[in-house]
N, C-alpha and C positions, 0 to 999 in steps of 0.2 A: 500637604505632604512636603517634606522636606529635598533638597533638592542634593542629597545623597545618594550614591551610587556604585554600582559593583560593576563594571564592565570584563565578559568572557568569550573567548572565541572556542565552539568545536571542531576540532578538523579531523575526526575522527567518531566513531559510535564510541558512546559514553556519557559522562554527567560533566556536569559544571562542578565546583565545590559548595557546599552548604553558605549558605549566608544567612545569618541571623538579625530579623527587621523587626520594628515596631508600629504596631497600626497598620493602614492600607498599604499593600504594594504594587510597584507597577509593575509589569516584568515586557520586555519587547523584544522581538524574536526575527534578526534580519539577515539577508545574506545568502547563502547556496545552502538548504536542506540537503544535497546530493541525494535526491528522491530517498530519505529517510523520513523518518515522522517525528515529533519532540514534547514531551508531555514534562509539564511544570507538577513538581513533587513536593510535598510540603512532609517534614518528618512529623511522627505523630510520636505521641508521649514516652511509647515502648519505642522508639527509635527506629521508627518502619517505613521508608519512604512511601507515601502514599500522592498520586495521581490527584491534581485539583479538577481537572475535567474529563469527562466520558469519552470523548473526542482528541485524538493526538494533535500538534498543527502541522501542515507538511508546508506551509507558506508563509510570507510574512506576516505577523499578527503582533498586535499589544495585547494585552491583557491586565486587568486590576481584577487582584484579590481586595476585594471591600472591608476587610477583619476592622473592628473597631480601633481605637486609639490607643490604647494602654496592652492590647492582645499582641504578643511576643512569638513569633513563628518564625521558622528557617525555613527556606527555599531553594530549589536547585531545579537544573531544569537537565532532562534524561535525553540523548538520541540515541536512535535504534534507526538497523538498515539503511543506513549511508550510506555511502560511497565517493568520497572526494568533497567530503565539505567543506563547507565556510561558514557555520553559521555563529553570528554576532550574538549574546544575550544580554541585555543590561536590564540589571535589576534595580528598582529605585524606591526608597522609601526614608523612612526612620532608621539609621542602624541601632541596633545593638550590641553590646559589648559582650 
């Protein structure tokens, strides 16, 4: 994985802005949740944000999406129920244009 990046802060409920990667990405998740939850959404074909795990995070966590090398996917990551946060997101992989 290449050592590109997208660096986001939420301080508010809300999304990050879409970012478009190629192959695996990393995504890491730091800072004040402000007892919110944050669920990593990947757009699907129809243009639908769709949830990558079952589970919101409410704490710091990393995460890798495993997608093969050449597989071109956009990423964003959602908070809901905050209250005064801080949370840091930086996403890292392949960009694409």
């Amino acid at each position: 994985m290449a050592g590109n990046g997208n660096k986001q802060t939420l301080s508010a409920n809300g999304q990050t802005a879409w970012t478009r990667w190629r192959g695996p990405i990393s995504i890491s998740l730091k800072g004040n949740f402000g007892g919110g939850s944050a669920q990593i959404q990947v757009r699907d074909p129809n243009e639908v944000a769709e949830n990558v795990t079952n589970a919101a995070f409410t704490a710091a966590a990393d995460h890798l999406l495993d997608y093969p090398e050449q597989a071109i996917n956009e990423v964003r990551v959602d908070l809901a129920a905050a209250t005064g946060p801080s949370l840091r997101v930086w996403v890292q992989g392949d960009d694409y244009p």
